[in-house]
C-alpha positions as CSV (number, residue, x, y, z in Angstrom):
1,X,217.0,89.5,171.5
2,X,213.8,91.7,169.8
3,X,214.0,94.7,168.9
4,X,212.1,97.6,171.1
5,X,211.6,101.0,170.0
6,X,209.8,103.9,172.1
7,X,206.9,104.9,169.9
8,X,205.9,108.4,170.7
9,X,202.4,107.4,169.7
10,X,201.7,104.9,172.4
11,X,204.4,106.5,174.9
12,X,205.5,103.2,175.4
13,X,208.2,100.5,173.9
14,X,207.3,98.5,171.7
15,X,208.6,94.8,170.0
16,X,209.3,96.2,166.6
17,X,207.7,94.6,164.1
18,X,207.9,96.0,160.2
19,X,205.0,96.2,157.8
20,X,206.9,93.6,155.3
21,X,209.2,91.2,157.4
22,X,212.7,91.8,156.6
23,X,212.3,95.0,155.2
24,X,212.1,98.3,157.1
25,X,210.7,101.9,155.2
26,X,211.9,105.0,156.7
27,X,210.8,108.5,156.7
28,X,212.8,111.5,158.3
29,X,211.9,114.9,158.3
30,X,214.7,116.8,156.7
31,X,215.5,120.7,157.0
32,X,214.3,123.9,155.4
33,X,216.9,125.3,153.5
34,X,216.8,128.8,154.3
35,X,220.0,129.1,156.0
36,X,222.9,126.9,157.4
37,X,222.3,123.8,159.4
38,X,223.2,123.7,163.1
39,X,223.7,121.4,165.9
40,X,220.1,120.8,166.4
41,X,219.8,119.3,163.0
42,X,223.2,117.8,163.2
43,X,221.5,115.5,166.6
44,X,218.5,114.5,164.1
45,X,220.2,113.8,161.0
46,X,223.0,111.5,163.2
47,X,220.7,110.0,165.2
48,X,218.9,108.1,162.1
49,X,222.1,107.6,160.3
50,X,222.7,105.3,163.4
51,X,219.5,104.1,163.7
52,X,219.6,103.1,159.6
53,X,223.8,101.4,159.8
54,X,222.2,99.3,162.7
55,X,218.8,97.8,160.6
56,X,221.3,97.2,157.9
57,X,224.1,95.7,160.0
58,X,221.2,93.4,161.3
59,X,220.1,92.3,158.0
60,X,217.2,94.6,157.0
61,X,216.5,95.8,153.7
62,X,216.5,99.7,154.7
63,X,214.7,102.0,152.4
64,X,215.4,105.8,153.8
65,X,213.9,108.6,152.4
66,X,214.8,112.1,154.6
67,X,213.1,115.3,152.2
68,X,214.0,119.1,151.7
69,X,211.7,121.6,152.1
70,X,212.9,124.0,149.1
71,X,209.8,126.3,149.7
72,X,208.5,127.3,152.2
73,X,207.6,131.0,154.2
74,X,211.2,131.2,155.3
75,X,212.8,130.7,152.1
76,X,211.2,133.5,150.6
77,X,211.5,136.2,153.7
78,X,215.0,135.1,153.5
79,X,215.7,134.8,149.8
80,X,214.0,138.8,149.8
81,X,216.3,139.6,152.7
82,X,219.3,139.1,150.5
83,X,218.3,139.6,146.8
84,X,218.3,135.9,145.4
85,X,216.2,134.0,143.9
86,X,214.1,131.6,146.1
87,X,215.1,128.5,144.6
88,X,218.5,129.3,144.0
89,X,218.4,130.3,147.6
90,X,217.5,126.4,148.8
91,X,219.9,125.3,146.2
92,X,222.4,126.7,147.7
93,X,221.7,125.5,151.4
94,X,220.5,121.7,150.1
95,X,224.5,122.1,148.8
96,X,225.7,123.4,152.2
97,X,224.2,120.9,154.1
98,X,225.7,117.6,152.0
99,X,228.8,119.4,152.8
100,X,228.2,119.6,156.7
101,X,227.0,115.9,156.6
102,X,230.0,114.4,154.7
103,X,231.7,116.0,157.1
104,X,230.5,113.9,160.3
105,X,230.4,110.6,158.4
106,X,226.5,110.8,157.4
107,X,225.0,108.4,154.9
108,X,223.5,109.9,151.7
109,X,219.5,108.6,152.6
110,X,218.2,106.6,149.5
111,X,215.6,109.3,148.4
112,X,216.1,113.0,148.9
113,X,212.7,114.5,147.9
114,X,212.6,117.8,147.3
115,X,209.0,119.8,147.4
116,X,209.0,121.2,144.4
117,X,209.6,117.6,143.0
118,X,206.6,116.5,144.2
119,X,203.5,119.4,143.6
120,X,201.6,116.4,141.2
121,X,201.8,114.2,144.5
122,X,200.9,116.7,146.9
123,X,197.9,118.7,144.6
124,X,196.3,114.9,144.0
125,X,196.2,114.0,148.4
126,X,194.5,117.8,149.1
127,X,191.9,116.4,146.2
128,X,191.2,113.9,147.9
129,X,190.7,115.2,151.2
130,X,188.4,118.1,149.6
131,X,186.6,115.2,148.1
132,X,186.3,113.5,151.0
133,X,184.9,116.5,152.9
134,X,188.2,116.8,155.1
135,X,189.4,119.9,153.6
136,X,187.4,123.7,152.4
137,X,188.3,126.2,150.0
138,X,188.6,129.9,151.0
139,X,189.4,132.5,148.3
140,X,191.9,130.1,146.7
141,X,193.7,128.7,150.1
142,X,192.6,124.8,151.1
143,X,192.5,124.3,154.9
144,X,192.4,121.1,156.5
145,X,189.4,120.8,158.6
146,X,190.9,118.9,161.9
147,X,187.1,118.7,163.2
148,X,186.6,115.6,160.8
149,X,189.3,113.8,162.4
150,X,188.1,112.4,165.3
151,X,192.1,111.2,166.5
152,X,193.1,114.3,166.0
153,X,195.8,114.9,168.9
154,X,196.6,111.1,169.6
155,X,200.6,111.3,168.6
156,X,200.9,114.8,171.2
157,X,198.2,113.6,173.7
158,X,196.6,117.0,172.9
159,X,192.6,116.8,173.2
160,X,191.0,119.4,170.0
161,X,188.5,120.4,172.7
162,X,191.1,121.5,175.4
163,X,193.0,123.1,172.5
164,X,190.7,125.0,171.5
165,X,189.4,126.5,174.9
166,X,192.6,127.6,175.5
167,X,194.0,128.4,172.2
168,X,196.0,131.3,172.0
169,X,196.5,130.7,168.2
170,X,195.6,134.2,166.5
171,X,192.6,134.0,164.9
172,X,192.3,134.1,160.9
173,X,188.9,134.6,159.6
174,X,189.2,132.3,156.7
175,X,189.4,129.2,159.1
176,X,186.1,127.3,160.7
177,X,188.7,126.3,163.6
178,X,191.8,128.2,164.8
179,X,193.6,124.4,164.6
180,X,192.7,123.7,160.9
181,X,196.2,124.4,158.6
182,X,196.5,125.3,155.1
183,X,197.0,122.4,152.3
184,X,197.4,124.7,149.6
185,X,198.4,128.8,149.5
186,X,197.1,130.8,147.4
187,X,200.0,132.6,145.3
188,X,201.6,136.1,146.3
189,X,203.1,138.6,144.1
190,X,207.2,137.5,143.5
191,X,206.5,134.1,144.9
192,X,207.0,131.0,143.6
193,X,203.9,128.9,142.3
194,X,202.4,126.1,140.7
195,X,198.9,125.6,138.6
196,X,196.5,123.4,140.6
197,X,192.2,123.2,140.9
198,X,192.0,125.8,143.2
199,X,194.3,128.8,141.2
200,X,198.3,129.3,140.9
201,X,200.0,128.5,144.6
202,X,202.2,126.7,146.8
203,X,201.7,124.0,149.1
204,X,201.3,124.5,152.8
205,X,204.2,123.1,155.0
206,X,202.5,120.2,156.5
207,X,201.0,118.8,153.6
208,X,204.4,117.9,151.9
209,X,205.8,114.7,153.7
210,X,202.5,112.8,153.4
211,X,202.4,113.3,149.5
212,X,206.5,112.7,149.4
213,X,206.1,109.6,151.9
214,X,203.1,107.7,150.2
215,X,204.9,108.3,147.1
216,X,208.4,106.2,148.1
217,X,207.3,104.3,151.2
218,X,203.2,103.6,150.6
219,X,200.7,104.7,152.4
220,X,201.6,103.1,156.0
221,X,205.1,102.4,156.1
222,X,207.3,101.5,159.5
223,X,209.5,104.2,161.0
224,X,208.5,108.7,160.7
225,X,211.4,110.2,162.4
226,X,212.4,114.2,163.9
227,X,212.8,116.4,166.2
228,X,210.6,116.2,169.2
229,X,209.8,120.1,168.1
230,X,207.9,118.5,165.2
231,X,205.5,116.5,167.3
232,X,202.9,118.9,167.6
233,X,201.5,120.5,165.0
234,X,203.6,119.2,162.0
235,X,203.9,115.3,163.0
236,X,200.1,115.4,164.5
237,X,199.0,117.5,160.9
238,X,201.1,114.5,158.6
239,X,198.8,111.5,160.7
240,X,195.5,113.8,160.3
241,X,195.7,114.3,156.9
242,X,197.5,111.3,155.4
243,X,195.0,108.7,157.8
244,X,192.1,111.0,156.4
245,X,193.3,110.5,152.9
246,X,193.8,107.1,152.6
247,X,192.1,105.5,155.4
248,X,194.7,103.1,157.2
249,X,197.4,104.1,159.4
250,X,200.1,106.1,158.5
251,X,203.5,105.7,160.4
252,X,203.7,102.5,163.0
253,X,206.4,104.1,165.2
254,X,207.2,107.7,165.7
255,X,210.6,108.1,166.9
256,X,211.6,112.1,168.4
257,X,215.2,112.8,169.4
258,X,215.4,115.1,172.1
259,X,216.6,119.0,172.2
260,X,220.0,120.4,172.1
261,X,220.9,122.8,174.9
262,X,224.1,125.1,174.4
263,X,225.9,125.9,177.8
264,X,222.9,124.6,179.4
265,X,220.3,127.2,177.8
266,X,218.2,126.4,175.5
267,X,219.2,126.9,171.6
268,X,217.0,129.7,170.5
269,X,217.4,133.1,167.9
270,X,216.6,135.4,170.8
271,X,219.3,134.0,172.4
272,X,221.5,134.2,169.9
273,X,223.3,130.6,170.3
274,X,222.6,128.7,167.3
275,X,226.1,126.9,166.7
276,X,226.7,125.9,163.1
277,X,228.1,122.7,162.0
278,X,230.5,124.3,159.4
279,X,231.5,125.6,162.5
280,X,231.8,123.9,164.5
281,X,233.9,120.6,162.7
282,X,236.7,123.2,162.1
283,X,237.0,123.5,165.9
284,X,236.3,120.2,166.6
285,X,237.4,116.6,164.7
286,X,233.9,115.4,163.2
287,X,233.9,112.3,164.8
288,X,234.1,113.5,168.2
289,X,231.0,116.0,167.0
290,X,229.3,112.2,166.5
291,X,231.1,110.5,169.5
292,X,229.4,113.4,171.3
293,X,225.6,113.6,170.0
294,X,225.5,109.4,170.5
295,X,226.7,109.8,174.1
296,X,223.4,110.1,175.1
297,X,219.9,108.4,174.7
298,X,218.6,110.1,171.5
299,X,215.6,110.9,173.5
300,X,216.9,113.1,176.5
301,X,218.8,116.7,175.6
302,X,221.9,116.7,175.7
303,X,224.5,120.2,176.7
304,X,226.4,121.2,173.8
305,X,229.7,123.5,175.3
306,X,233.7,123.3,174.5
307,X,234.1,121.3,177.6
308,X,232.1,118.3,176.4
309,X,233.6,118.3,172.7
310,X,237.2,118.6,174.5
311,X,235.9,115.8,176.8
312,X,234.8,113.8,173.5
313,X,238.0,114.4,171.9
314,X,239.7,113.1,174.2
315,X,237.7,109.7,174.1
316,X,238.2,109.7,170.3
317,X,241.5,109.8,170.7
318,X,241.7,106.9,173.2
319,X,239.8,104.9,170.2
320,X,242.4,105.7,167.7
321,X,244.7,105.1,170.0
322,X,244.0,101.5,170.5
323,X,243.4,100.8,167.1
324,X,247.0,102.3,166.4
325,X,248.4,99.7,169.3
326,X,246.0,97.2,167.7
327,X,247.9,97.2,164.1
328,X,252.0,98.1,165.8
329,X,251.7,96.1,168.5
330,X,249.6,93.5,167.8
331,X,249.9,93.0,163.9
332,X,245.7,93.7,163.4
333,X,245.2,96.3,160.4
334,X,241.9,97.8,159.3
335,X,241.3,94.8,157.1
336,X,242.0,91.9,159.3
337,X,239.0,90.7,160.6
338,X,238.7,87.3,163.5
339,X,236.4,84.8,161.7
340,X,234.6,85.2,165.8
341,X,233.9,88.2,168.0
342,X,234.5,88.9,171.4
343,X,231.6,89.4,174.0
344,X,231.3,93.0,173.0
345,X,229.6,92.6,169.9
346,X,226.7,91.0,171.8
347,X,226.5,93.1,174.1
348,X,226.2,96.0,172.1
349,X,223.6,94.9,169.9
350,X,221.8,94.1,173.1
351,X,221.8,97.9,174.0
352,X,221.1,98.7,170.5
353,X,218.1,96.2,170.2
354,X,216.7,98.5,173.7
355,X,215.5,101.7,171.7
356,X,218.6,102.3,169.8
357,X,220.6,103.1,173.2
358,X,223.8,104.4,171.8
359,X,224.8,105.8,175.1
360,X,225.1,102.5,176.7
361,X,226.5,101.2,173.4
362,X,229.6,103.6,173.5
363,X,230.1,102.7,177.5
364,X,230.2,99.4,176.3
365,X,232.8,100.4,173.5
366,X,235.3,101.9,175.9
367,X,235.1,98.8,178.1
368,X,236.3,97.4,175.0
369,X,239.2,99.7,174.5
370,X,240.1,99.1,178.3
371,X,240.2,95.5,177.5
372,X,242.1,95.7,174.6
373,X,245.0,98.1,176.6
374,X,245.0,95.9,179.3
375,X,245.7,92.7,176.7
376,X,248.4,95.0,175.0
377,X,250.3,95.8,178.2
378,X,251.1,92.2,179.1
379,X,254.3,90.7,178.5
380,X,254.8,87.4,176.9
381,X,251.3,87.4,175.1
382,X,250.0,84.2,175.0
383,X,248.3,82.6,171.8
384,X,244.6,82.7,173.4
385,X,245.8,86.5,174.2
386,X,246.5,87.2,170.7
387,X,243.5,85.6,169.3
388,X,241.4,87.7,172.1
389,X,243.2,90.9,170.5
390,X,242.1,89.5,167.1
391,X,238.5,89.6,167.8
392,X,238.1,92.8,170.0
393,X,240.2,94.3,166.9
394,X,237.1,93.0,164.8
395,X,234.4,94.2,167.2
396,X,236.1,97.4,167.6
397,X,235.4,97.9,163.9
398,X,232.0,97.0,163.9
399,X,230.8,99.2,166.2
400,X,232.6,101.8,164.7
401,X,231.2,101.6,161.3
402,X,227.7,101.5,163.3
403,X,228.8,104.5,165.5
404,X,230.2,106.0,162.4
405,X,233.6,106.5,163.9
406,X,236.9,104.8,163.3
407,X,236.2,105.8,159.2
408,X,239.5,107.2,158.7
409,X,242.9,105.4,159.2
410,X,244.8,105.7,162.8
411,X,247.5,107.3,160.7
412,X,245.5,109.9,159.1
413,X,244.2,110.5,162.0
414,X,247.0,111.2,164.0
415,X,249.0,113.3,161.3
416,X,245.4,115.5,161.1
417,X,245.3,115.8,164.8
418,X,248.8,116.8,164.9
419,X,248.6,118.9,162.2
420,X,245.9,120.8,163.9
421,X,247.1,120.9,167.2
422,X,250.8,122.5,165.7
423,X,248.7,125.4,164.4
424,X,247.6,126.0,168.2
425,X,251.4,126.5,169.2
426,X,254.2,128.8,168.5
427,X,256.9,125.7,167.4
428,X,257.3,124.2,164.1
429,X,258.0,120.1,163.5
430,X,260.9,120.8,162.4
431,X,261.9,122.4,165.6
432,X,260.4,119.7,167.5
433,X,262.4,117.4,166.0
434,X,265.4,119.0,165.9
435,X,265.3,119.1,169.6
436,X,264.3,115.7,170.2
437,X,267.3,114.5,168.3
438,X,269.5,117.5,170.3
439,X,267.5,115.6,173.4
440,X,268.5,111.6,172.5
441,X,272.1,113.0,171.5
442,X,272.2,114.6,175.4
443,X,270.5,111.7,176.5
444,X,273.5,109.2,175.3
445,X,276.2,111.5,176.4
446,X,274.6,111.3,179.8
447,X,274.2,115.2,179.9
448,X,270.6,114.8,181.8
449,X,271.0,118.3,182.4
450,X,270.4,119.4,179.0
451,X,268.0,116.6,178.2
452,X,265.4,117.9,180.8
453,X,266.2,121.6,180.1
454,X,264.8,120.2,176.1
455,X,262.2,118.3,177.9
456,X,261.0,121.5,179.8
457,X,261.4,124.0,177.2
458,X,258.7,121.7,174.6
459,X,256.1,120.6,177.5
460,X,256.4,124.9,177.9
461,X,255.1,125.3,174.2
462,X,252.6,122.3,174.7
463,X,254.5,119.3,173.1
464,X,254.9,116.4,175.4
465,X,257.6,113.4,175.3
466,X,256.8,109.7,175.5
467,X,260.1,108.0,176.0
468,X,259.5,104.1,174.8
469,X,261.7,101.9,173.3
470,X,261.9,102.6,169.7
471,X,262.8,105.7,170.5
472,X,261.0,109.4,171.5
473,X,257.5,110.3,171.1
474,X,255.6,113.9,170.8
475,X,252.2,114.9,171.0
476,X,250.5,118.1,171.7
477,X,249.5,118.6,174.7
478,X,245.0,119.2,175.2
């Protein structure tokens, strides 16, 4: 099957088709260090992790590049705010966000282009573009002038001329439009700044991820990825100025994950419900944080509350379950892999090969699981049975490692989960199993009396008992 992908600058799907056959260039907007990363940039930086295991899996040479902005307006309010250094400050917050995306299985991108890498690349596109008449000098800033680019609005649907009859943009008297932006700032006392033609400054914000792009992917490459927030102005800004520089296109697809609600409100400051991902992966397993954002269509929002990481908790736990029944019961570890795959493989790279549908592809992932139960429940399992098991136990990996999920083993797992859940309760292991041996010893005496009074007393301080054959079971109760 093709590949389709919704390109946000034809608002339609598209048979994707790279620049180079067989190879695929990549470009995602990365954050702004200025403070700690939150679910919002969690959904973004996922999404493409996703998007990038897939191309790879299918047999693309993936180049990735996702920047950091490491100056920027908000750096230095914030970096004033609290005494540090500016670039200390995005130091510390390029360190804090590695940290949060180990943590939910994310893939170091090839190239992590910072800005203050890149102030050669960025100083020699604004030359161009005052060279070429598409950008003017005002008492050391450089504005872009969006006038000279005729497209200008094609990626938001925005028309200049509407814009700007309506623009409620407050008005600074160094611009010929209110829509141009600033290439290059002039510098402030206390801030940080470079040399360039036009005096000591900084780059504008825009300017940064053409100059960082051209330089590791060329001047038209395949993917741009981000929030749909960036759309308009900082997506529309990268196509004006990078297509005015070089003259050919810039990005052929624009992909936009959607929004992240919170308890069905919008995330916003005002509101005060910005979760943070160092937060919220000691509340919740990572991989149910991921099992979560892919759940839906990385284009529609999505409701971020306890209920639906409980909900996806659960579900994780379902996968690791059958992978634990997989290897016990069935003989399959993490390394055995069927030299053939069951339907399911096919099936999900269909739904993957539709616009990267990961919701469709984890539905399609639990039908698996089902499957695989259902197999493990029969008695006398036949030899086709066990070569079934054999290749849903491969699948089952596969779209794991696309998913991201499954990246730990079952029995890790488990003793984690455990381990977490305990500190939820008021009883130790070692009381739990003193009283499940106190329980089997009843149990054989036939004192059913004192077996249920056990039985009642854990399920009372949230441990439940699975009787099976080899013997009694606990889990925490969720």
């Amino acid at each position: 099957m093709v590949m389709r992908i919704y390109n946000t600058l034809t608002k339609s799907k598209e048979t994707f088709e790279p620049v180079v056959p067989g190879q695929v260039k990549i470009y995602v907007c990365g954050p702004t260090v200025y403070d700690s990363c939150h679910v919002g940039h969690a959904r973004s930086v996922v999404v493409f992790d996703v998007v990038v295991r897939y191309l790879r899996t299918k047999g693309y040479q993936v180049t990735y590049i996702r920047n950091f902005t490491d100056v920027d307006d908000k750096i230095i309010n914030r970096a004033n705010t609290v005494g540090m250094d500016a670039l200390q400050l995005a130091e510390k917050y390029i360190n804090e966000f590695h940290r949060d995306m180990d943590a939910l299985n994310v893939m170091r991108a090839d190239r992590e282009p910072r800005v203050t890498e890149h102030i050669t690349d960025i100083i020699d596109i604004i030359k161009n573009l005052v060279e070429k008449k598409a950008a003017y000098l005002v008492d050391g800033d450089v504005f872009f002038a969006v006038e000279t680019f005729k497209e200008y609005g094609k990626l938001s649907g925005r028309k200049l001329a509407d814009m700007v009859a309506g623009s409620r943009v407050k008005i600074n008297e160094n611009k010929r439009n209110p829509f141009d932006f600033v290439l290059w700032k002039a510098a402030k006392p206390g801030e940080p700044s470079w040399p360039s033609p036009w005096g000591e400054g900084r780059p504008g914000w825009h300017i940064e991820c053409s100059a960082m792009s051209s330089r590791f992917l060329g001047e038209t490459f395949d993917i741009h990825g981000g929030g749909k927030d960036l759309i308009f102005p900082h997506h529309e800004n990268e196509i004006a100025q990078s297509e005015a520089a070089h003259g050919k296109p810039f990005a052929r697809y624009w992909m936009h994950n959607g929004f992240v609600n919170i308890d069905n409100e919008k995330m916003s400051k005002s509101l005060n419900n910005f979760l943070m991902i160092k937060d919220i992966v000691q509340a919740y397993h990572p991989e149910a944080v991921r099992l979560f954002l892919l759940s839906s269509h990385y284009r529609s929002p999505i409701d971020f509350s306890d209920q639906n990481l409980k909900e996806s908790e659960k579900a994780l736990e379902k996968i690791y379950g059958v992978r634990k029944r997989l290897d016990q019961e069935a003989g399959f570890t993490d390394t055995d892999r069927a030299s053939t795959s069951s339907n399911y493989w096919p099936v999900f790279c269909e739904a993957m090969d539709d616009d990267f549908n990961t919701a469709k592809g984890v539905g399609i992932l639990f039908n698996l699981v089902k499957e695989a139960n259902r197999i493990l429940d029969e008695e006398g399992r036949s030899l086709e049975a066990t070569r079934t098991l054999a290749a849903l136990t491969t699948d089952l990996m596969r779209i794991g490692s696309i998913l991201g999920i499954l990246q730990q083993p079952w029995q890790s797992y488990f003793e984690k989960r455990a381990t977490s859940q305990l500190q939820k309760t008021a009883v130790s292991v070692e009381t739990i199993d003193a009283l499940v041996a106190e329980r089997a010893a009843a149990r054989t005496n036939k004192d059913w009396k004192r077996a249920d009074e056990i039985r009642d007393q854990l399920e009372e301080a949230g441990i439940l008992l699975e009787d099976k054959g080899d013997g009694t079971h606990w889990k925490v109760a969720t």
